[in-house]
N, C-alpha and C positions, 0 to 999 in steps of 0.2 A: 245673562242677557247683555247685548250690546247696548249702552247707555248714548244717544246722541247729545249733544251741546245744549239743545234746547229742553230734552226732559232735563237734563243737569241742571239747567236756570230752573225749572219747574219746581224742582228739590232746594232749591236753596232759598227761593223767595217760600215757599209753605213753611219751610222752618223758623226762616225771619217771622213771619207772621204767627206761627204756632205760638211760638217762645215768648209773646206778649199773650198775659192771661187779661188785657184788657180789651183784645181782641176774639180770643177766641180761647173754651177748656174743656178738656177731655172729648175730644173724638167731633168735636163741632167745628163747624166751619167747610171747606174742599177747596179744590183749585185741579185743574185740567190745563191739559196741550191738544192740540188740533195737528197732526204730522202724518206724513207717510211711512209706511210700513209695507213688508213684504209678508204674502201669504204661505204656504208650506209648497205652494207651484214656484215660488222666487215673483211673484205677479205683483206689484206696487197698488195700496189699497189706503182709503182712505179712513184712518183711526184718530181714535181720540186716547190716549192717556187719561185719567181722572183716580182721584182718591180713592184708595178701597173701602171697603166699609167697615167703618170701627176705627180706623188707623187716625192717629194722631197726628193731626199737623205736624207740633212740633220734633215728632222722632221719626218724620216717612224718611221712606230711601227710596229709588228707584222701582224696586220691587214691590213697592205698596203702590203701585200707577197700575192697575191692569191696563190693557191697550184692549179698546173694543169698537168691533167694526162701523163706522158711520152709517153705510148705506145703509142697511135694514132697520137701523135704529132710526133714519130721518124721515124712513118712508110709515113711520107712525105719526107722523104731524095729524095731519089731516082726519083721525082719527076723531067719531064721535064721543068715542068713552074707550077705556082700556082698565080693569081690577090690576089691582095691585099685584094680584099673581101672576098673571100675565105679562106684565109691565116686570116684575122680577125674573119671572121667565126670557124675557126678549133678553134681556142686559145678560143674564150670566149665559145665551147662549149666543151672542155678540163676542166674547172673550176672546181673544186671538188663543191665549195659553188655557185652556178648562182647567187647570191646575192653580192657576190665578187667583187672587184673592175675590172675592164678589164684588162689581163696582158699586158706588154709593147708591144710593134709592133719588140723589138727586144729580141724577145721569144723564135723563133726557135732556134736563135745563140746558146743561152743558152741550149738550150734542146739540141743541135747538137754538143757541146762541153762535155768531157767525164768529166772531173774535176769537184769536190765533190760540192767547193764552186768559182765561179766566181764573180768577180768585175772589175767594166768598170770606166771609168773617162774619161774627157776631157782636161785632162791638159796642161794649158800652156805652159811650157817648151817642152813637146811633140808636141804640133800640131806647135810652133816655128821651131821644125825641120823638121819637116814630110811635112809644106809647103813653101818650098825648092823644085826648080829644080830637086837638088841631094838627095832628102829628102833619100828616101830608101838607098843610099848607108852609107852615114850619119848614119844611124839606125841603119845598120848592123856592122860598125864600134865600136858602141860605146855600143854598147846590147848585140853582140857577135851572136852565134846558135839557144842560147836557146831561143831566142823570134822570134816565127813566122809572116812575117811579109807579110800581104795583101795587094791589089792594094786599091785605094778608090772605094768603092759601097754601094750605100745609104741603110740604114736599111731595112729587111725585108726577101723575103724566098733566093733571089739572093746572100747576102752577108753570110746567114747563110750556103747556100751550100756551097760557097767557104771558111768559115772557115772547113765546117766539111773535104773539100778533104785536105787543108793545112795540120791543125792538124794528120789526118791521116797519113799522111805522116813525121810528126814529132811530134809523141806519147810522146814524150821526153819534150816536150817544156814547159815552165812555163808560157808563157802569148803567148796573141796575140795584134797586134799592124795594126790597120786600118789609112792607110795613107791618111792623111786628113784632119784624124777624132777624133779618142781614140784608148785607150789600154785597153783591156782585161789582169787580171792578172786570176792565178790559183790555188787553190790551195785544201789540203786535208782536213786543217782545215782554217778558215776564218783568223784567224792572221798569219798562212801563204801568202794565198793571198794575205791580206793588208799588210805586208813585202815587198811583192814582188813589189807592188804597187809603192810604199812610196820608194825603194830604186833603180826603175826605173827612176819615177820621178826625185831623186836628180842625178842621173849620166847625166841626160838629160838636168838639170840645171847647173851643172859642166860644161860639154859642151859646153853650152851659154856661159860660163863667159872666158872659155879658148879660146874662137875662135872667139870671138869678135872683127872684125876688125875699125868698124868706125862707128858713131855717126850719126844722121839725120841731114840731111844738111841744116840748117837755112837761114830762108829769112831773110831780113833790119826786125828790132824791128818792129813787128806788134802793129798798137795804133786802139783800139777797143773803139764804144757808151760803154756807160754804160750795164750793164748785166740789172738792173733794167728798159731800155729803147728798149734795144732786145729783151728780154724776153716775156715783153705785145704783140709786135707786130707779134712776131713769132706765139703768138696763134691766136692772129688776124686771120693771112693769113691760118690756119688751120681751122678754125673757115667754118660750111659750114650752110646755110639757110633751116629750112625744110617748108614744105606747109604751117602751121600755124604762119609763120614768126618767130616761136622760133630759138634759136640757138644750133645746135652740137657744143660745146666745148671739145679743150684737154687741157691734164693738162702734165708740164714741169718738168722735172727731172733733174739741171744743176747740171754740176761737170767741175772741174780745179783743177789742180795742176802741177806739174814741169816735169811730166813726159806727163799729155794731151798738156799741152802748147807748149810742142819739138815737139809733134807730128803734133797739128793744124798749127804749125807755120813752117813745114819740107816744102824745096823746092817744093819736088815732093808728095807732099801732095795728089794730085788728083791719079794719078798713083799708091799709094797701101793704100788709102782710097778708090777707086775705085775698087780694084781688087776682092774687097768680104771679106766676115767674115773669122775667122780663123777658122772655122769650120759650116757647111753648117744645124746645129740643129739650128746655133742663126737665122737663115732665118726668119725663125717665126715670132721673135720678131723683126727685126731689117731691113728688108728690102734686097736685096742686096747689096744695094751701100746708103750711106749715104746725104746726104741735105748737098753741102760745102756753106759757106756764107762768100766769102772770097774778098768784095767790098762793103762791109758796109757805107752806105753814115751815116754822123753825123745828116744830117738835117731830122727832125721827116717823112716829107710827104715822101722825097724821099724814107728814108729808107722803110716805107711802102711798097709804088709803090713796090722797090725793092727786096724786101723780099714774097712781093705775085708774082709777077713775078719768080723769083726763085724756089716757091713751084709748082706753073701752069709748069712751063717748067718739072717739075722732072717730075710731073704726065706724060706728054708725051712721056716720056724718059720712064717713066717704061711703059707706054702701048705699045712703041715700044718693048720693050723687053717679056712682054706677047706673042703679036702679033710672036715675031721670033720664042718662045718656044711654045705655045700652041700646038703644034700636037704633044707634046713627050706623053703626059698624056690624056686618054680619058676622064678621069672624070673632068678634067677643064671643066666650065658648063659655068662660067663670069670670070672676071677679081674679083680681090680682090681688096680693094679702093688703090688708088695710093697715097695718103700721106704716106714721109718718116718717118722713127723712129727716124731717129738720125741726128743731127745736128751739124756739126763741123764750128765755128767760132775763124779763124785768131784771135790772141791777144788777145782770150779771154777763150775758153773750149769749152765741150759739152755738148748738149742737148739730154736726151733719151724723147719721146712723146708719150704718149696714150691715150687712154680716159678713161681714170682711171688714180687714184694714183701708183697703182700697175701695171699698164702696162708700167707707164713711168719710174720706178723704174726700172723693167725688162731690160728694154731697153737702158737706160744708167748705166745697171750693166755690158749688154753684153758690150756696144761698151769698156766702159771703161776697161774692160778684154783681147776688140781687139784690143784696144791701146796698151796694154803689149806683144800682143804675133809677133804682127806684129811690132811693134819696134824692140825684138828680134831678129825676122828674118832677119830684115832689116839688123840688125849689124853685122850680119855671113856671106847675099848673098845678097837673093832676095825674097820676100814676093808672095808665089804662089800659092796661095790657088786651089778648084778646078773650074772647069768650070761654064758658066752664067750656061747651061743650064743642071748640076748639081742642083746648087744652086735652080732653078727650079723647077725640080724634087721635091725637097724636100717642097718649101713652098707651092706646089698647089698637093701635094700628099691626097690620097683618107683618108687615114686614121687623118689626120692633119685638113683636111677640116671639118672631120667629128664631130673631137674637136671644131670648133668654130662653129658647127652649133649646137652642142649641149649648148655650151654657151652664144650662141643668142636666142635660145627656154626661157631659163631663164628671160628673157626681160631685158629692160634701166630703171636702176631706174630713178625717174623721175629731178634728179641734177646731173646724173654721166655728169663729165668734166667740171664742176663747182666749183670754188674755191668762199666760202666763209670766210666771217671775222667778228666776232661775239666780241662786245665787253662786259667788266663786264661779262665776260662767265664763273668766276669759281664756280658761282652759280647762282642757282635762276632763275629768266627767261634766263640769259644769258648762263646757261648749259643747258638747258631744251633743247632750241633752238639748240644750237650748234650740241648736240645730235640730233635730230630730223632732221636737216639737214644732219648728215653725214649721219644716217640709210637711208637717202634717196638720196644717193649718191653723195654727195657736198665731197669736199674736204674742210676742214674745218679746222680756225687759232683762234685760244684762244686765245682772248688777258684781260687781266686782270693786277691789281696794283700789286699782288704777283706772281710771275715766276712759283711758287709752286702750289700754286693752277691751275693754267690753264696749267701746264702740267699734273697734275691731272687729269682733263678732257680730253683733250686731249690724252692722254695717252688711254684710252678708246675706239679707234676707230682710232688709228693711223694718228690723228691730228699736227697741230704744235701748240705749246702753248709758249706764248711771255707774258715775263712782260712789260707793257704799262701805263706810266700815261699819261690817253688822253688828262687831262690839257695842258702838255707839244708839244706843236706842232712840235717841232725838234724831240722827243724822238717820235709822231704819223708818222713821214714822216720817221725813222728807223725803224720803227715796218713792214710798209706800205712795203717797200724797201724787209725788211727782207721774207715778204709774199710772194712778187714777187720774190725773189731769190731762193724760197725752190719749190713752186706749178706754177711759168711762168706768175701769173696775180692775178688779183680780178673781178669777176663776181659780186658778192652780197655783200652787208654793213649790217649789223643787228649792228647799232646805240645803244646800250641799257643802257653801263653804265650810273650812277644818282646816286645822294640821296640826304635825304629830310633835308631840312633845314625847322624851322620854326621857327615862329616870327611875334608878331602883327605890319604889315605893316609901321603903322605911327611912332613906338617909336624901330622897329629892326636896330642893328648896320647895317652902313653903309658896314664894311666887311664882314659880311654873307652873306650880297646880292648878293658883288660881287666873291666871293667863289662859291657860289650858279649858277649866271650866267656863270662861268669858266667851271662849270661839265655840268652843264643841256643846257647850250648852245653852247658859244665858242668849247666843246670839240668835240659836233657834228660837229660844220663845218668845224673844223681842218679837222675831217677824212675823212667824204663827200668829201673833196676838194683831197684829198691825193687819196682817191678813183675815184674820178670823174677821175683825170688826168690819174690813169692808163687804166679807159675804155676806154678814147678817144684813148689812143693808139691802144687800142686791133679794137677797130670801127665794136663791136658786142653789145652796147648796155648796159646793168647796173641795178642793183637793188638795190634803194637804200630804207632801212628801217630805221623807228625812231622809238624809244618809247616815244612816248608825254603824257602819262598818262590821268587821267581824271580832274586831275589837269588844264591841258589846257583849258578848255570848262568849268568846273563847280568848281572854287574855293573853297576851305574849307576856314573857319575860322581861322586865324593864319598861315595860308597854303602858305602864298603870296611871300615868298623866296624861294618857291619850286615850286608855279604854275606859277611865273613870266613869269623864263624861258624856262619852259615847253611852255606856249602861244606862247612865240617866236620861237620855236622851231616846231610849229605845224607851222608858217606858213615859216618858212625856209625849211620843206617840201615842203609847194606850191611853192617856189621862184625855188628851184633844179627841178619840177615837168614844168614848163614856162619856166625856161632858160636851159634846157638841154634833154629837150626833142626832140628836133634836133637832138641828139647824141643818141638820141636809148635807152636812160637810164631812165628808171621809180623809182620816189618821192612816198614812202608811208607811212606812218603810223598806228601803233597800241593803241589803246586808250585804256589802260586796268584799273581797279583798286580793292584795296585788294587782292592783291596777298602777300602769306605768303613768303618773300625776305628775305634777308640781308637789304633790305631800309625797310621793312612792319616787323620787329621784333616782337616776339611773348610779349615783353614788351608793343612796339608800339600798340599792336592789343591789349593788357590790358587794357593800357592807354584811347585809344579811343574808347572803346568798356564803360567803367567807364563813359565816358564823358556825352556818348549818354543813359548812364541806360538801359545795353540790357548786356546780354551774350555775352562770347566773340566769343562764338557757330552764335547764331544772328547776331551777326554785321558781320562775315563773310558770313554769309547767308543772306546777308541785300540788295537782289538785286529782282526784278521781277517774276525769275525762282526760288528765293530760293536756290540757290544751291551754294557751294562756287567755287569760282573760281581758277586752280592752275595754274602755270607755264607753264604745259603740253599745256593749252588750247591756251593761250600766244603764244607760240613757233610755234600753230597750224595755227595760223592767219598769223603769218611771213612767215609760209611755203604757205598757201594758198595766200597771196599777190605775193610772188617771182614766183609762177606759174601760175598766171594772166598776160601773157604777153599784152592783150591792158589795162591796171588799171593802172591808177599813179595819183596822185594826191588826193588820196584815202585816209580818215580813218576808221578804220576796231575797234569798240567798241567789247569789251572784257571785261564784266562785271556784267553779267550776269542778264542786265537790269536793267538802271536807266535812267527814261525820264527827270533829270534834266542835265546828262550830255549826252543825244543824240545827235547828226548831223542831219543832213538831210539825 
């Protein structure tokens, strides 16, 4: 598409603005151009530019602006009523491109507002005063004439009429201001508007800091479990069974600091944690009212008990609250699942939850945002958001639904809400894997001896990457800790780091052995054990993987410092496979060999390719099928074991056949 000068300013103030989370986060807020355009006759027609829907302020480009025709969209003014289908209907058949993104659901406003270029935000400092008792008069105080200023009404053709009668009425005005909700500013040229924006905002932050009368009123010092010991159990209780006895898992988003801690820890904590979001778009993500967990017992079962108790009660709390609203909206058809998004716990932070990385991201980006505005409010009055069955409105609206039903057509990859932990992962089989896991929806922790390297990897697939030496079992039980802290748990083990020591048996030094037994054994069951502990909290069960090589089963010559502890390690899988399978948690291994590593160096593969008088072509192709074996194929067996939920106790060769080192 040809980009003109002034969508280019359009793009570049949304992004200024995007890029402040105190203005606007995740897909909230818009901004539009009013310009001419040419129809598929070459005929000059009059369009609007405007946000698409879903698209993020701060990352739009040009192509996120559909261009949609004015005329037939303005000759809906006048209109007595318009369904929201209809009103979705008009806009996406307005499109100059059908191939176009869908414009926002708050399209008409834009179309219905005379100003050249408009920009919207949700800003904090703003919806801190607007939810106020006295919000409006508050507004009008401190704004002055120039800003017109609306009742709250949820996006769409209702909210868009009544800016267009305000407006009309005051032609003059440079922005508009939805109490509730956001501010529209105005303007001729786009650094206009985002002037107007930007020096809205700060008077409205002024404000706050001048009228600030008093602090949140602190309960006795709250002493909270460990975050590493809530965290498992909390996905636990979220944790739900499907027909095949696999498990739905979510994944954890926690945050603390001095300003969540006042908040979790304010007397009246329930009372405007309760009252609702500071703005009725974070519905979406966040639920109405949040999960408080504010009677944490220390001891492991209780807390359980406790913490599933807690999630089951909210369920019936929000289906009471379905139950009260459902007849406001026809196209409510079921309830939405009743698990909370967010989780406030006394003495300790919050939790945002979803089943994704990026939902739970979302989720404890809003609350931590509601923390800021509703502390605000607090300090000036009274925290007043709008009504339940506003807030209603908006999460079971036609057009909202129709977003997650579009993103459930997509399907479940077959790991989403799955936290895995992949060791030796800054290469070789241990990236292959790691990768292969996340593309299939795992939330995935690289752990490796260099920081660097396995944030490398990680970095890839927005991972966490930890330097780890798994010899070290203090420094495995921090890594382990640190896993739990960032994604809420561990689901899967992929065991992998190793390497080869060799040495003829009878005459090898006493300490390469035990070097040897330190990586290839001890280090697995440091982590197995670091891992088993946090399943059993979570009491969904476990996947634990090893790499035992072929080493295990079929010795090389000189190999015996390196197969030793591979043998033991093949049946320290059956021992976790016997004693823990009570706990739901499946012992597997992969038996792979000649794979081209960091341990199988292109020297190594000279050396022993020399040994045997073959190519060094052949001796990787020195298997059954002929064919060499990579990483890829490795990572493919992890992944096919971790999706066999009845298999434990399993080894899975990987070697592209050799009947001296087979199994049964």
């Amino acid at each position: 598409m040809t980009v003109s000068s002034d969508l280019k300013q359009l793009v570049a103030a949304s992004r200024k603005l995007g890029a402040n989370p105190k203005l606007v986060l995740h897909g909230g807020g818009n901004s539009s151009l009013k310009a001419q355009a040419r129809d598929v006759a070459g005929r000059p027609i009059d369009v609007l530019y405007v946000k698409g829907s879903g698209r993020d302020l701060a990352e739009v480009e040009a192509r996120d602006f559909p261009a949609v025709r004015m005329e037939p969209l303005l000759a809906l003014r006048d209109l007595a009523s318009l369904t929201d289908a209809a009103m979705m209907q008009a806009l996406n058949g307005a499109r100059l491109d059908p191939d176009a993104p869908s414009p926002s659901v708050e399209t008409l406003l834009h179309v219905f507002l005379p100003a050249t270029f408009v920009l919207h935000t949700h800003a904090d400092a703003v919806l801190a005063l607007t939810n106020q008792p006295n919000g409006e008069k508050l507004c009008r105080e401190i704004f002055g004439p120039g800003l017109a200023i609306a009742p709250y009404a949820m996006s769409g053709f209702a909210l868009a009429q009544t800016a267009h009668k305000l407006i009309a009425k005051h032609p003059d005005a440079w922005g508009l201001l939805v109490l509730k909700h956001g501010l529209f500013t105005f303007g001729k040229t786009a650094d206009e508007a985002e002037k107007r924006m930007l020096d809205a905002v700060a008077k409205a932050g002024g404000k706050l800091r001048s009228a600030r009368t008093k602090a949140t009123s602190q309960r006795a010092k709250r002493v909270s479990p460990p975050l590493e010991d809530i965290a498992p159990v909390l996905r636990g209780a979220f944790a739900t069974r499907n027909p095949d006895d696999t498990w739905n898992r979510w994944v954890g988003d926690f945050r603390t600091s001095a300003a969540i801690r006042a908040f979790v820890d304010g007397k009246d904590l329930k009372r405007y944690a309760n009252a609702g979001p500071a703005t009725p778009d974070h519905v979406i993500w966040t639920k109405p009212k949040p999960l408080i967990l504010d009677a944490l017992p220390a001891d492991l079962p209780a807390m359980q008990n406790y913490v599933r108790d807690a999630v089951a009660a909210f369920g019936q709390d929000y289906a009471s609250y379905v139950a009260r609203n459902a007849g406001r909206r026809a196209e409510v058809s079921a309830p939405l699942d009743p698990l909370p998004r967010v989780a406030l716990v006394p003495g300790l932070g919050l939790f945002g939850l979803g089943r994704t990385q990026r939902e739970a991201k979302i989720a404890a980006d809003l609350a931590e945002a509601n923390v800021g505005v509703i502390t605000a409010a607090e300090s000036i009055g009274r925290f007043a958001p709008v009504s339940e069955g506003d807030l209603f409105d908006i999460e079971y609206w036609g057009p909202e639904q129709a977003k997650r039903e579009r993103a459930n057509a997509k399907g479940t990859p077959a790991l989403q809400g799955q936290i895995a932990v992949v060791t030796g992962a800054a290469s070789g089989i241990g990236a292959a894997t790691a990768r292969m896991f996340a593309a299939n929806g795992a939330s995935v922790a690289v752990l490796d001896l260099g920081l660097a390297g396995a944030e490398a990897v990680a970095q890839e697939f927005g991972g966490l990457g930890l330097a780890c030496d798994v010899t070290d079992a203090r420094a495995v039980k921090r890594a382990i800790d640190a896993v739990v802290q960032h994604f809420g748990g561990v689901d899967i083990l992929v065991s992998n780091a190793g390497a080869a020591w060799q040495g003829e048996i009878g005459t090898v030094a006493d300490d390469i052995l035990r070097r040897s037994f330190e990586l290839n054994f001890f280090a697995h069951q440091s982590i197995a054990q670091a891992c088993v502990a946090v399943m059993r909290r979570q009491k969904t069960g476990g996947s634990l993987l090893f790499n035992t090589s072929k080493q295990a089963v079929n010795p090389g010559a000189n190999f015996g410092p390196y197969g030793l502890p591979k043998a033991a390690t093949l049946f320290l899988v059956r021992q976790y496979a016997l004693d823990h399978g009570k706990d739901g948690i499946r012992a597997n291994a992969v038996n792979a060999d000649r794979i081209r590593t960091g341990l199988l160096t292109d020297a190594m593969i000279a050396q022993r390719s020399a040994a045997r008088k073959v190519s060094e072509d052949k001796y990787m192709r020195g298997n059954l099928l002929g064919e060499e074996v990579t990483a890829d194929d490795v990572a493919r067996a992890f992944l096919h074991l971790t999706l066999s939920p009845k298999t434990t106790a399993a080894v899975l060769t990987v070697d592209g056949g050799n009947i001296e080192a087979a199994l049964r």
